[in-house]
N, C-alpha and C positions, 0 to 999 in steps of 0.2 A: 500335528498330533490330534489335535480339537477336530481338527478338517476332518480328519480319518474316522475318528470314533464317532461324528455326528454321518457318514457316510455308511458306517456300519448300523447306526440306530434306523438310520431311514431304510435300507435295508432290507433288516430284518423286522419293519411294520410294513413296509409291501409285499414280503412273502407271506404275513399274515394274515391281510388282507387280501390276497391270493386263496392263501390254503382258503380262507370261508368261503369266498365268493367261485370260487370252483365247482364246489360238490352243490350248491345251489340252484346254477345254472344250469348242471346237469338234471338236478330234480326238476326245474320247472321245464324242462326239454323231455323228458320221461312224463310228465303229469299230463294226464288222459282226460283226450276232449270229448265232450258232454251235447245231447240234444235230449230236449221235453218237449215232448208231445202228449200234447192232449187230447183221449179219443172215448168216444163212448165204450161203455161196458162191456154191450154184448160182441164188441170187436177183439177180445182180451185175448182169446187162442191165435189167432191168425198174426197180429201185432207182435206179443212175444218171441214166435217163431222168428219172424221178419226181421226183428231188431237184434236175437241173435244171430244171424246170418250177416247181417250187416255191422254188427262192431267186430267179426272175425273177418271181415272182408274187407273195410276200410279202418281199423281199430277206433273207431268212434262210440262210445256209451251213449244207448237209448233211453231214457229216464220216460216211462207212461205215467199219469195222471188217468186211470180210469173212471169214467162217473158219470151220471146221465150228459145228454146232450144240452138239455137245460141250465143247468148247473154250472157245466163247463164255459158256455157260452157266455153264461154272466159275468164268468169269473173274466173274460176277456174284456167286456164291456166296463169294469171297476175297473181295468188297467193290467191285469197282467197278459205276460205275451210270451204264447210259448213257440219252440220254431215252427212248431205244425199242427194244426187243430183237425179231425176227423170225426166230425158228430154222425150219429145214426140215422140224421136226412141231409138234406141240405135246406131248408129252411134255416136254422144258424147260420149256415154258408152265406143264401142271403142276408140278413140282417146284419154281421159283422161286414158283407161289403158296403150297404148302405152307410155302415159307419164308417167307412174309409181306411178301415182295417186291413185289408185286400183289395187286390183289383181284379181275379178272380178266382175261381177253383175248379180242379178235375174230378170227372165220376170215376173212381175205381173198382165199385161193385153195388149190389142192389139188396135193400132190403124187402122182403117178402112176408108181413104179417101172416097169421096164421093160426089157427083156434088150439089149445093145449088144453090134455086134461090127464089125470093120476091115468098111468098103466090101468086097464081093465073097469077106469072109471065109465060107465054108460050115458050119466046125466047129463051132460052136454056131447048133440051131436050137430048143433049147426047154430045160427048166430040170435035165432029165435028164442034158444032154451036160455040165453044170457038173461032175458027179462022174467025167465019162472022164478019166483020168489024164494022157491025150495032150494034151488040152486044158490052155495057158495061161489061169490064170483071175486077173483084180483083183478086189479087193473092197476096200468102205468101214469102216474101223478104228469099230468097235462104239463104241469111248469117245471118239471124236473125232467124228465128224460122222453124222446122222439115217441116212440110206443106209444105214451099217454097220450099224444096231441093225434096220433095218427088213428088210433083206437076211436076217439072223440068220434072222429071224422067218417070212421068207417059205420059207427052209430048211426051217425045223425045220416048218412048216404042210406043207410038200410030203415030208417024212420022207427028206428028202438031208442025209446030215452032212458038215459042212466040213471033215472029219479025211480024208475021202476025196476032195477038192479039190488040183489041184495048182495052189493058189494062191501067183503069184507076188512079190504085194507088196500092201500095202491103203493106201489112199491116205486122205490126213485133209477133203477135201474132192472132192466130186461131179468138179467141174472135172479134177482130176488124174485122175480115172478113164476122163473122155471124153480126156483127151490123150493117154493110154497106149495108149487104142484105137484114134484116130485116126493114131496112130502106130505101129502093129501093134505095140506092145508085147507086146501078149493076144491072146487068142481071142474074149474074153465076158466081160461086167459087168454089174452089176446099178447101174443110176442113174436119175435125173428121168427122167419124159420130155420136159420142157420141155428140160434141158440136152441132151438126145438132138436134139431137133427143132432148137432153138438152130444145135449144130453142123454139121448138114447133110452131115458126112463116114462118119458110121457109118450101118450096117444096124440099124433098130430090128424087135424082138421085141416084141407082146406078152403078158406075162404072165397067162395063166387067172387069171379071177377069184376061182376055192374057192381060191386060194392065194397073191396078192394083196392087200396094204397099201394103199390109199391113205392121206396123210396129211393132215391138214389144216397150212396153216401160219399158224400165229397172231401178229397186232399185240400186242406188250406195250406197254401203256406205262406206263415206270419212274417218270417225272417228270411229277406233274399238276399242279402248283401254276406251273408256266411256261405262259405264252398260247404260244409259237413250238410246243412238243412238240403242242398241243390240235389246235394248226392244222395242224400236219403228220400226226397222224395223220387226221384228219376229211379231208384231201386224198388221204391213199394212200386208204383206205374209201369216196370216190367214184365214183363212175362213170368220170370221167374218170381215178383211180390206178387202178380195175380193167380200165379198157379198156387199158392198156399193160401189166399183166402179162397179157391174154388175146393182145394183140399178139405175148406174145415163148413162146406156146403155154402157157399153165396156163390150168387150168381154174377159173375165180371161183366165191367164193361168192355167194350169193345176199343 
């Protein structure tokens, strides 16, 4: 009888044990996998698209981190690590492979600087008028986001110093430089011209080529040992992830 009833007790603690651990197995069998990518700002339209297409096509969640190139980069360098990085040059590109973060990356489109000014603004018409004093000018923070350093560069190539700029604020992404201008903040900026085109409220300039950066902007990726990162980059790198950043105006690479 003892036999019996400790037969019954064990039992009915393994169908308890049951009943929990069923419905839990099935939640972690249903719980939805996850990718973070870290990309510059002015990549924000075409990425979105991208990442919905790709968790309806492989149900995988795209998690963006957007914010300058600068910014992002560091945050890799303190240690975090997202599955794919996407700065607005490849300069990051290099320096996170020198750190042995990568072994390397792909170009998937190109950035094309480019002079901006308010709709129907006159005072800036070429890279000269940056240095008239009357002239409000933005520019992109050299250590925060690609723009700044590229902007530097295109300066110092045109022999205009920014000591003779009456610049009124620098902005740590592309984005805040087209809203300054789209909102007469300024006179004149130097940004995308995808984010130029994008916005559709400024006067786009552009820039002579002997004095002119384009950049290329490179796929990292951080995490190869995951199938979801393989698939998601092999999907931006398609024809089908390049024809929507050619959609939102950048120029693909080949």
């Amino acid at each position: 009888m003892k036999l019996v009833e400790y037969l019954k007790k064990y039992v009915a603690l393994f169908l308890v044990i049951l009943v929990c651990f069923v419905p839990f197995t099935a939640f972690a069998q249903k719980e939805s996998k996850e990718l973070l990518v870290f990309a510059g700002a002015g990549m924000r339209l075409p990425l979105n698209k991208i990442g919905k297409k790709f968790e309806k096509k492989y149900k995988v969640k795209v998690i963006y981190d957007y914010e300058g190139s600068g910014r992002l980069g560091n945050k890799i360098l303190v240690g975090q690590t997202p599955d794919v990085f996407i700065p607005g040059s490849d300069r990051w590109a290099k320096i996170i492979k020198e750190k042995g973060c990568i072994k390397d990356y792909t170009p998937i489109a190109y950035h094309t600087p480019v002079i901006i000014t308010p709709d129907g603004n006159m005072k800036v018409n070429s890279l000269v008028d940056f240095i008239n004093n009357k002239n409000r000018i933005v520019l992109g923070d050299i250590k925060a986001c690609a723009i700044g350093m590229v902007s530097a560069a295109i300066f110092k190539k045109a022999d205009l110093k920014e000591s003779k700029m009456n610049v009124k604020a620098r902005g740590v992404t592309v984005k805040q430089l087209v809203l300054w201008i789209e909102g007469n903040n300024a006179d004149g900026s130097i940004v995308w011209k995808a984010d130029a085109v994008q916005s559709g409220k400024v006067r786009i300039i552009d820039i002579p080529e002997q004095y002119n950066f384009i950049s290329i902007i490179p796929v990292c990726q951080m995490v190869r040992h995951k199938k979801e990162t393989s698939q998601y980059v092999h999907y931006l790198l398609s024809a089908e992830g390049k024809g929507i950043f050619r959609k939102y105006g950048f120029e693909v690479a080949n």
